[in-house]
N, C-alpha and C positions, 0 to 999 in steps of 0.2 A: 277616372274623371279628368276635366283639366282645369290649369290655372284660365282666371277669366280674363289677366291682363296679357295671355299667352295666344291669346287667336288671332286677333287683329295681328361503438355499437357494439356492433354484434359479431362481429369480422370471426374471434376464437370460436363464437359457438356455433357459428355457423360453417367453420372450415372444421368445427366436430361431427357435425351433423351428417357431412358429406361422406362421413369415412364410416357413419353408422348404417349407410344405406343398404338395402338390402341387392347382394353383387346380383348381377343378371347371371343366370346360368347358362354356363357351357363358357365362358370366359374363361379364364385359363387354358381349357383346353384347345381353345381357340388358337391363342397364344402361341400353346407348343405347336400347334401344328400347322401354323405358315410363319415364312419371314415377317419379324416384325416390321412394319410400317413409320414412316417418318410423323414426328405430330405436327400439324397443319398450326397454320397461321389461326391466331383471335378471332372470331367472327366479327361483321360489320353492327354489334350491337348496339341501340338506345334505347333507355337510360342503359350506360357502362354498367355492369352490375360491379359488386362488389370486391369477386374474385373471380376468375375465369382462367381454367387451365384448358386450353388444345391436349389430347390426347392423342395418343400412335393407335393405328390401325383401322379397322374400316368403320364407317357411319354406320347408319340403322336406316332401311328406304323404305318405304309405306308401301304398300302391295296389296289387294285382294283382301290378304288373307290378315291385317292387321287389324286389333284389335285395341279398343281404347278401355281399359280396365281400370276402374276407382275401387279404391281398396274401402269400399264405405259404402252405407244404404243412404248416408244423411241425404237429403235431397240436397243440398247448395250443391256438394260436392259431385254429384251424379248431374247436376247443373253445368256445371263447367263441362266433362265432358261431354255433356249434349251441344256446350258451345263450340265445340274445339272440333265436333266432327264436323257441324254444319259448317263450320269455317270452311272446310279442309275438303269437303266433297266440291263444292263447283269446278274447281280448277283441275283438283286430280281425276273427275269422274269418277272416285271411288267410295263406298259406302261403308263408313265404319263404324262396325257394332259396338256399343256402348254396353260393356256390363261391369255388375261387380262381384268382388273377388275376396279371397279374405289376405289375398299374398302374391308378389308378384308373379305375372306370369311370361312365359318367354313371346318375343314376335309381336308385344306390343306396347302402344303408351299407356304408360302404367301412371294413374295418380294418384299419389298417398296422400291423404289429408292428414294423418297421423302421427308427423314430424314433433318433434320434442316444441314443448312451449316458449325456447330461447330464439324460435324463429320468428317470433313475434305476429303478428295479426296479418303481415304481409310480406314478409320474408319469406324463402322459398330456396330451394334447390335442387340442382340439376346434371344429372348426369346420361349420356347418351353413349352406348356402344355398338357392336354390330346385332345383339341381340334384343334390343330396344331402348326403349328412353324410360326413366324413372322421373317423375315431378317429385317433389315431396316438400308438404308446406305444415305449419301448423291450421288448419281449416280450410276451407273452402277459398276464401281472399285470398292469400298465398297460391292456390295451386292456380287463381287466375290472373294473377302476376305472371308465374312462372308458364302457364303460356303464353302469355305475350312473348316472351322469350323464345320459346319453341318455335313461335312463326317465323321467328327473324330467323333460326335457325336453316330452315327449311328455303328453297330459291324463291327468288324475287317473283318468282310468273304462279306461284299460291295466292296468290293475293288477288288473280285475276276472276271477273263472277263468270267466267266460261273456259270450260276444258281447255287443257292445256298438254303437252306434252312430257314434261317429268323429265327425267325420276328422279324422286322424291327422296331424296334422301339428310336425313341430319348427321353433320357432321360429332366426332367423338367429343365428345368436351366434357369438362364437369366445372359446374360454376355452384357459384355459394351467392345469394344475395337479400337486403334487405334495403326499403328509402331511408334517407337522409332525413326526410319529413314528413311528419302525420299527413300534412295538408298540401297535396298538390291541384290545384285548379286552372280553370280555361274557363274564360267569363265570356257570352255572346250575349248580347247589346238588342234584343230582340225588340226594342220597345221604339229606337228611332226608325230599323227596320223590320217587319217581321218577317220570321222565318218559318214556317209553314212545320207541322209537326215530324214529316219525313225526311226534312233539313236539320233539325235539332238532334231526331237517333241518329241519323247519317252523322254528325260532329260527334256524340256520344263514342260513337265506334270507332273513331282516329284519334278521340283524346284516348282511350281505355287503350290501345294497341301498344302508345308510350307511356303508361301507365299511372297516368292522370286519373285519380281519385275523386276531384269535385266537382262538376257543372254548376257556376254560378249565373244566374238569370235574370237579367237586367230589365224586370218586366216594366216598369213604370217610367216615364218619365215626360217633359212637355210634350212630345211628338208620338206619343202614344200609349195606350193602357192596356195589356196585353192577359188580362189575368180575371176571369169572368166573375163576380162576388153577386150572390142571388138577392141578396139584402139591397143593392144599391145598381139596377139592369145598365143605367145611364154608364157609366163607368164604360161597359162596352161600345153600347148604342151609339155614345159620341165619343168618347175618348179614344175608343178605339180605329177612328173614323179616318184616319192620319198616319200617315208617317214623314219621315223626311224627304219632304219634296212630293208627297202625294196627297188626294184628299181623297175624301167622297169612300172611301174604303167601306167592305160590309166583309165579317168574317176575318178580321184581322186582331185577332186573339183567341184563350187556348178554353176550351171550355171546360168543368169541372172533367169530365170524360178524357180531351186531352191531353189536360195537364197530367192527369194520372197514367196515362201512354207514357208519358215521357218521364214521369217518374220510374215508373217499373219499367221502360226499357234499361235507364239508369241502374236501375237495382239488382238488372240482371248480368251488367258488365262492370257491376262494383264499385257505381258510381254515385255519391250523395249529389242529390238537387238541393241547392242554397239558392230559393227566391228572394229579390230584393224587391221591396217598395222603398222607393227613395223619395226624400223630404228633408227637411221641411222646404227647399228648394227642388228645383226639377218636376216642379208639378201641374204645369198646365192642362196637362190631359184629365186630372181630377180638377181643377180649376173651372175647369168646359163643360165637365157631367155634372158637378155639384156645387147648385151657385152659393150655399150659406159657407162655405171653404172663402169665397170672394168678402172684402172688407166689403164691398156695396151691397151685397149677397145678389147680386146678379153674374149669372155662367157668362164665361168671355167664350169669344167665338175658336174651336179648333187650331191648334196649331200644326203649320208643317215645314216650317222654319229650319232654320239651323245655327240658331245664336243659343247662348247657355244665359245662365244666370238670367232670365227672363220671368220668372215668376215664386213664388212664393206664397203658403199658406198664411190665412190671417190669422195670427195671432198678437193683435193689436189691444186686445179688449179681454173681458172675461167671457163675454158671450162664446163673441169667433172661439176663441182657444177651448170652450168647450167643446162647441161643433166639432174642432179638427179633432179632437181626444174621443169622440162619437164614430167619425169616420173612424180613426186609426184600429178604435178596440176591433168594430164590425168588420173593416179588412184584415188587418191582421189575426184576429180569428179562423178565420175563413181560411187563409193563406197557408197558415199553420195548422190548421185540419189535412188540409190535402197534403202537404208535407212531412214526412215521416222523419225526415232527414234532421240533425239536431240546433241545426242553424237558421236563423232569417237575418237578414241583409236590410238596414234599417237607412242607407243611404248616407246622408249628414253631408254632402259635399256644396260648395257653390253657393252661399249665401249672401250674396255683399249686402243686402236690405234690413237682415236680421237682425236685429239690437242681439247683444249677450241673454238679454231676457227671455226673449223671444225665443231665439235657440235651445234653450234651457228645458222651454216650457216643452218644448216637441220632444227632445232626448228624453222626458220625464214620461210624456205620456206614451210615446213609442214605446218605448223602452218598460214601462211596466208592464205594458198587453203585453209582450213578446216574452218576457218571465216568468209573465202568470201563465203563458200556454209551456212553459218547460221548455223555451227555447235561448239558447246561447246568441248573443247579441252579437252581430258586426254590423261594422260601417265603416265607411272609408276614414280617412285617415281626422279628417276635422272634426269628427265625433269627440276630440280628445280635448277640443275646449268645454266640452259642459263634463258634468259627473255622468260618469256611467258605471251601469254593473260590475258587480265581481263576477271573473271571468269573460269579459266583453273579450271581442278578438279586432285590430281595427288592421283595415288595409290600406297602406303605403302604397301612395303614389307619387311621390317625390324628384324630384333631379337633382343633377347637377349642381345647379345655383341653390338650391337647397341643403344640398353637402357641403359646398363652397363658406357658407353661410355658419353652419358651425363651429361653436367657440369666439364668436366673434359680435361685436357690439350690434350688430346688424343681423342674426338670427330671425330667418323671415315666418312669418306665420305658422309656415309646416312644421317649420323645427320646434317651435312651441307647441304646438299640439301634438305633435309626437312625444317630447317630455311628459307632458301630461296625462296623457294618456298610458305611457311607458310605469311614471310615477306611481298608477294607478290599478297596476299590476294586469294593465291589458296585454294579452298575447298578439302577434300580427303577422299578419299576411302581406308578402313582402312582391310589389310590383310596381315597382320606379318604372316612371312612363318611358324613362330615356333606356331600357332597356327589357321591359315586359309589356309595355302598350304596342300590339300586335297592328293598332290601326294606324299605326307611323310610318310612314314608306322608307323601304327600304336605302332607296336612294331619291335625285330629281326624277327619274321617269318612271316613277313606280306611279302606274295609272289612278289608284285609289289612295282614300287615306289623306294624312296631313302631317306637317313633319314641326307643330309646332314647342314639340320635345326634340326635334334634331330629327334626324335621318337615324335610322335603326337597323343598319345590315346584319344578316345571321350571326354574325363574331361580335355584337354587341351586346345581342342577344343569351350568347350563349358565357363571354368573358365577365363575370359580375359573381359575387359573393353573398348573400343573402346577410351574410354574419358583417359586412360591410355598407351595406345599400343606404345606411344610414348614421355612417360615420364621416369623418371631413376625407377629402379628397387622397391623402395617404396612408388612408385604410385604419388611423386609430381614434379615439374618444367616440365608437358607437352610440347614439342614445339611446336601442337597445339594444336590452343583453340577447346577448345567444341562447340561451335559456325561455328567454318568452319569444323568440321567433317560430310557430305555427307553421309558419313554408310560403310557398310563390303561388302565383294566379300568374295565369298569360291572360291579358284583358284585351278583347276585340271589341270595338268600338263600330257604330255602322251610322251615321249621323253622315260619314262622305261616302258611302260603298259604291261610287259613281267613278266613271271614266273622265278625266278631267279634273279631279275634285280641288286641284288648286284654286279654283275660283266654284261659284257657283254656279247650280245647274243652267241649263235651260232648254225649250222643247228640245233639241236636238241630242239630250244628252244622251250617252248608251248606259243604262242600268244593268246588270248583269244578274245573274240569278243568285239569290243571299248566299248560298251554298257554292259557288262556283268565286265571288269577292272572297269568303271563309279559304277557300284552299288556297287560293292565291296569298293571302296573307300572311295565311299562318302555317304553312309549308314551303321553308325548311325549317319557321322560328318555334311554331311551339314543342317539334323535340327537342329544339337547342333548350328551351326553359322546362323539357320535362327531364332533362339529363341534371338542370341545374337544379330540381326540387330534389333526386334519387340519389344520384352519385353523391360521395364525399367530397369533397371539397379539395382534397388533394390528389384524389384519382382525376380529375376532370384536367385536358389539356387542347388547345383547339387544333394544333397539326393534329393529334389522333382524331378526335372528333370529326373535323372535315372528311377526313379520309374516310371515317366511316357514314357521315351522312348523306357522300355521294352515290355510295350504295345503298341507299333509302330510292333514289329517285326512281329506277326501275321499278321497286314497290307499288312506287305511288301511282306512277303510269298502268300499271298492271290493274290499279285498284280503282283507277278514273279519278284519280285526283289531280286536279290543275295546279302543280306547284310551279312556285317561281324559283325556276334555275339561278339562284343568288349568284352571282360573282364571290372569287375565292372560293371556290367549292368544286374538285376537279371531278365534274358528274361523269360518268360513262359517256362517250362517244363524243363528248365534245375535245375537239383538240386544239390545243393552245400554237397559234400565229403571235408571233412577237409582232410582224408586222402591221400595222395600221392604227385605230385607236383604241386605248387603253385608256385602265387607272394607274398606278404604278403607287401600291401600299407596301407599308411597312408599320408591326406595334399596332393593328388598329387602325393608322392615320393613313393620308393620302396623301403624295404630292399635289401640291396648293398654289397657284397662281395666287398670291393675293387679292382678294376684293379684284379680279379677274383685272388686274393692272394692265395698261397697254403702254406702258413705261419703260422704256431700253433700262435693266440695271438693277428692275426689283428682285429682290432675294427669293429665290423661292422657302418656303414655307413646308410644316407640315398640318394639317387639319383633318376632325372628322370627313371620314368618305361622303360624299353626297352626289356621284355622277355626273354633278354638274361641267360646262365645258373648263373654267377655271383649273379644273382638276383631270381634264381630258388630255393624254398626250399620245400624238400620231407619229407611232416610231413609222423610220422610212430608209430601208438597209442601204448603205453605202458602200460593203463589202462583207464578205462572210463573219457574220456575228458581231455588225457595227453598226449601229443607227445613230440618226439625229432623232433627238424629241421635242416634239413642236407642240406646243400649249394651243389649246381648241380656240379659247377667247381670244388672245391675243395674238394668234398665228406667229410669235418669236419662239427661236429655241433655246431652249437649256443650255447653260454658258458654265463652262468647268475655266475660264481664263485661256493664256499662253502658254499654262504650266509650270509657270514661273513661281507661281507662287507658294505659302509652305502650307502643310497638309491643315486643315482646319478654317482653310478660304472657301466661301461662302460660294455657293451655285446663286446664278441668275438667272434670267431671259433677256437675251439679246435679239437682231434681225436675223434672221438664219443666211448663214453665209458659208455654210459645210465646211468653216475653218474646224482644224482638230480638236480645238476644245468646247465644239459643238458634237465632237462623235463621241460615244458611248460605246463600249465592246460590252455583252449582251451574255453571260455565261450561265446555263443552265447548271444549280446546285441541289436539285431533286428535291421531291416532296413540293414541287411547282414551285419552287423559289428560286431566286435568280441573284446574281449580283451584275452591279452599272458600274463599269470603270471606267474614267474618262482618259481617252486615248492621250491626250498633251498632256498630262498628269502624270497617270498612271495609279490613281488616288481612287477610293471607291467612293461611289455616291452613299452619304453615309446622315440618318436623322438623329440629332445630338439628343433628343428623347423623344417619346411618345405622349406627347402632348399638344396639343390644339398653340399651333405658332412658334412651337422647334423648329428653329431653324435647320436647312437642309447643307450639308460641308460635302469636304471632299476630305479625305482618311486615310492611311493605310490600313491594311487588311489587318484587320483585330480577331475577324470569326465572329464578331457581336451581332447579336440578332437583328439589331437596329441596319448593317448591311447587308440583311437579306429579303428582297423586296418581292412580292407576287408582284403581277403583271395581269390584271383582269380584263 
């Protein structure tokens, strides 16, 4: 959600586990009887799993005659591989028989569900040779983890829904893996837009691939009611009549039929549905169906706006606050019938109108329907100023200035309700908008979205600690412990899923289709946040990371997904020109014209990336591997001085005059990072931290990471 005044383990048992596999046969013999083979490089996997050894000698290639064998009658288990062949037939052309076994057998995917119990509910392991591949998990969940894994294994052109040419082959590896968190989620925002129900299992299938375990469902809120309740028809009839920026709608919500599609598609790729109704703010669309929810008790007319904090249930009186406790039982009832899943999502965000009272009384009534159905309570992060349940879970959405804020006489809001709720022994779901709200553009020309949490490129996305998200800016006094953190949510938002969205719509705006906004946004961000729920904390690094997330893009291509080619990300086939315009990053930050200064002299700066021209610099060769860099806004170039000066003198912008301490020598340091040395110097361009207004010097060569700069 957003601020209102913001708009304007397991590691031993599981490298045990791997050595109890049962060998494929004919190995060894294999062995003696050709040269051994060199072992191959890591795969391009996400999430990193937890241990991952390249083996010597040859892969395992799918043929004819491969067979996908579950060492089990259980039906989940016999589930998965019924998923693993449909997956795997479009591309290859080939039909692979699904039986079961009581023991491995050779020539094929073999999946054990039978793995020792220290693999936990989703832990999983893997080995691949030339006589076939072994999954082996404790259950069913594990062994479809563990093919996610497999597909990564296997080339990028599997993932296409039309024959392809092969072959098919997985490389030798044997990995060992288990997440970092119970709870990894991807939240769609279905209620400012909706998204029709072959757009909801289509995102199912790309969260489940990175092995995203929750869909959460933002059915309710002012701009629409997406969730059908038989006891109250209006809720549809009008509320769902709406969205942002549309009216007049019929069929824009999910009926008892399917919503239950989209549960059980969920259930079949191991995925829990978490419905929210949010309240006691965010409710105009029951505001419009239900006029005794209104203090006048008359229905306000449809909205399809796109301001927040605009409405609120009455609970002014004893009447009203009956009524809303009348509604709440009868939809949350309902809600929680069709729900199997062990959570409901109770909202609590955005009240500026609500007294403490008022609040209270919602938490109280919400909150006891949602207990008496056996359900475990979340809500965003403001649920933490009234009392709530034992075992509530609340979800963090915090920034920056919220971190900042900590320990300090000025502690703003969020950080008090996070105490409180922390106090109260609530577990949380952790997604700081300034680095899990998915609906934040990337950069300035990111077409959708809003960036009034900052600009959000992949490396912001993916550079964050969950065990930190909610401590002061240098990572110590957490408010909570590591212990009640739950895990991450990547949250898409659709309230701007328009072309333009800097300003608001109008007739001419281009809307795009929900599913086609969704990939764009959230490809290449939400593997970067589903690597950051799985991985350790200490295995996660973003040079490897990038490298491997650039071989996701053929995936995603192959699969019809429109991602957005982030910068910093050296994708296939694109090939890096120093000359013309750029960013020029380092640490995260960008090189920064100040507040886009058109002043002979100002210092450059470093600052979050945001594309904008300020931060735009048009190298322009003046001789083999020597440019000037000239600032987009201000057209001066980058000023190193005479050379006169001693190492730790400040870069500026001056008129470009191709004197020497406007040229730059330009040296490629691999893994697409460079160094900037300024010719009259001889000093590198060097950022004295990775901070927002570090200033940018000139150095000599230290080898510090801070002088070695991408060039985007």
């Amino acid at each position: 959600m957003r601020w209102l005044n913001r708009r304007s383990r397991h590691l031993a048992a599981l490298a045990a586990a791997v050595l109890t596999l049962p060998l494929l046969p004919a190995a060894a013999s294999q062995a003696a009887a050709a040269p051994p083979e060199p072992a191959r490089a890591p795969s391009a996997l996400i999430p990193q799993p937890v241990s991952q050894e390249a083996l010597k000698g040859k892969g395992f290639t799918l043929t004819d005659r491969t067979r996908i064998a579950v060492l089990s009658k259980d039906p989940a288990a016999v589930g998965v591989g019924t998923y693993l062949a449909r997956q795997l037939a479009p591309a290859t052309g080939l039909s692979f028989p699904v039986v079961t076994a009581p023991r491995t057998v050779k020539h094929a995917v073999v999946l054990d569900p039978n793995g020792p119990e220290s693999l936990g509910a989703e832990g999983y392991t893997l080995t691949s040779g030339k006589n076939g591949v072994v999954v082996r998990a404790h259950g069913a969940e594990g062994l479809f983890r563990g093919v996610q894994t497999l597909r990564q294994l296997l080339p990028a052109e599997v993932e296409s829904p039309t024959r392809q040419t092969g072959p098919w082959t997985v490389a030798p590896v044997r990995i060992s893996d288990a997440p970092r968190y119970p709870y990894r989620g991807a939240m769609l925002d279905v209620a400012r837009r909706f998204y029709p129900v072959d757009q909801v299992k289509r995102f199912i299938d790309q969260a489940a691939a990175y092995k995203i375990n929750t869909l959460h469902l933002h059915l309710t809120d002012d701009q629409g009611w997406r969730i059908a309740i038989d006891e109250i028809p209006n809720l549809t009839k009008v509320g769902a009549s709406t969205q942002s920026g549309f009216t007049g709608g019929q069929g824009w919500f999910y009926s008892a039929a399917d919503y239950k599609e989209i549960v059980a598609h969920a259930k079949s790729r191991f995925i829990t549905v978490v419905p929210e109704i949010d309240g006691p703010g965010h409710t105009w669309s029951a505001l419009a169906s239900v006029p005794e929810l209104n203090c006048d008790d008359r229905a306000r007319p449809p909205y399809s706006g796109f301001d927040v904090g605009v409405s609120l249930y009455c609970l002014k009186d004893e009447r009203h606050t009956a009524e809303t406790s009348r509604f709440l039982s009868t939809v949350i009832k309902a809600v929680a019938e069709l729900s199997p899943g062990p959570y409901i999502h109770l909202g609590g965000d955005e009240t500026p109108d609500a007294t403490p009272e008022q609040y209270a009384a919602y938490v109280e009534a919400a909150t006891s329907e949602a207990t008496a159905r056996n359900k475990t309570v979340m809500g965003w992060h403001q649920l933490g100023q009234a009392t709530i349940p034992a075992g509530s879970i609340m979800q963090y959405w915090g920034e920056e200035e919220d971190r900042q804020s900590i320990g300090t006489a000025k502690e703003t809001e969020t950080v008090r309700f996070v105490r409180n709720g922390a106090a109260q022994g609530a577990r949380f779901v952790m997604s700081p908008s300034d680095h899990a709200y998915t609906d934040m553009k990337y950069d300035v020309s990111t077409p959708y979205g809003l960036s009034w949490s900052g600009y959000v490129p992949v490396r912001k996305s993916y550079e964050w600690d969950p065990e930190t998200s909610t401590a002061k800016p240098d990572g110590t006094g957490s408010i909570v412990p590591a212990g009640q953190i739950a895990g991450v949510e990547a949250a898409l938002w659709a309230d701007r899923a328009y072309e333009g969205s800097h300003a608001l719509p109008t007739p001419a705006t281009r809307w795009p289709e929900p599913s086609a906004y969704t990939d764009y946004m959230s490809f290449p961000r939400l593997p970067a946040l589903a690597e950051v729920g799985w991985t350790p904390q200490a295995d996660r690094d973003w040079s490897s990371f990038r490298q491997r997330l650039a071989q996701h893009g053929p995936r995603w291509t192959a699969a019809g997904i429109g991602y957005h080619p982030a910068p910093g990300v050296p994708w296939p086939g694109k090939v890096k020109v120093v000359e013309g315009a750029h960013t020029v990053e380092t640490g995260g930050k960008a090189l920064d014209n100040p507040g886009g200064s058109t002043s002979a002299g100002t210092a450059m700066v470093m600052w979050a990336p945001n594309r904008g021209g300020n931060q735009t610099w048009t190298f322009t060769r003046r001789s083999e591997g020597v440019y000037t860099m000239a600032n987009k806004t201000s057209g001066m170039c980058a000023d190193a001085g005479d050379g006169s000066g001693p190492a730790g003198t400040a870069v500026v912008q001056r008129p470009c005059t191709d004197a020497a301490g406007q040229q730059w020598r330009v040296t490629a340091l691999g893994d697409e990072e460079y160094s900037i040395v300024s010719v009259a110097s001889g000093l590198l361009l060097t950022a004295v931290s990775a901070t927002d207004g570090a200033r940018v010097t000139q150095q000599a060569d230290t080898g510090g990471p801070l002088q070695r700069w991408s060039i985007e």
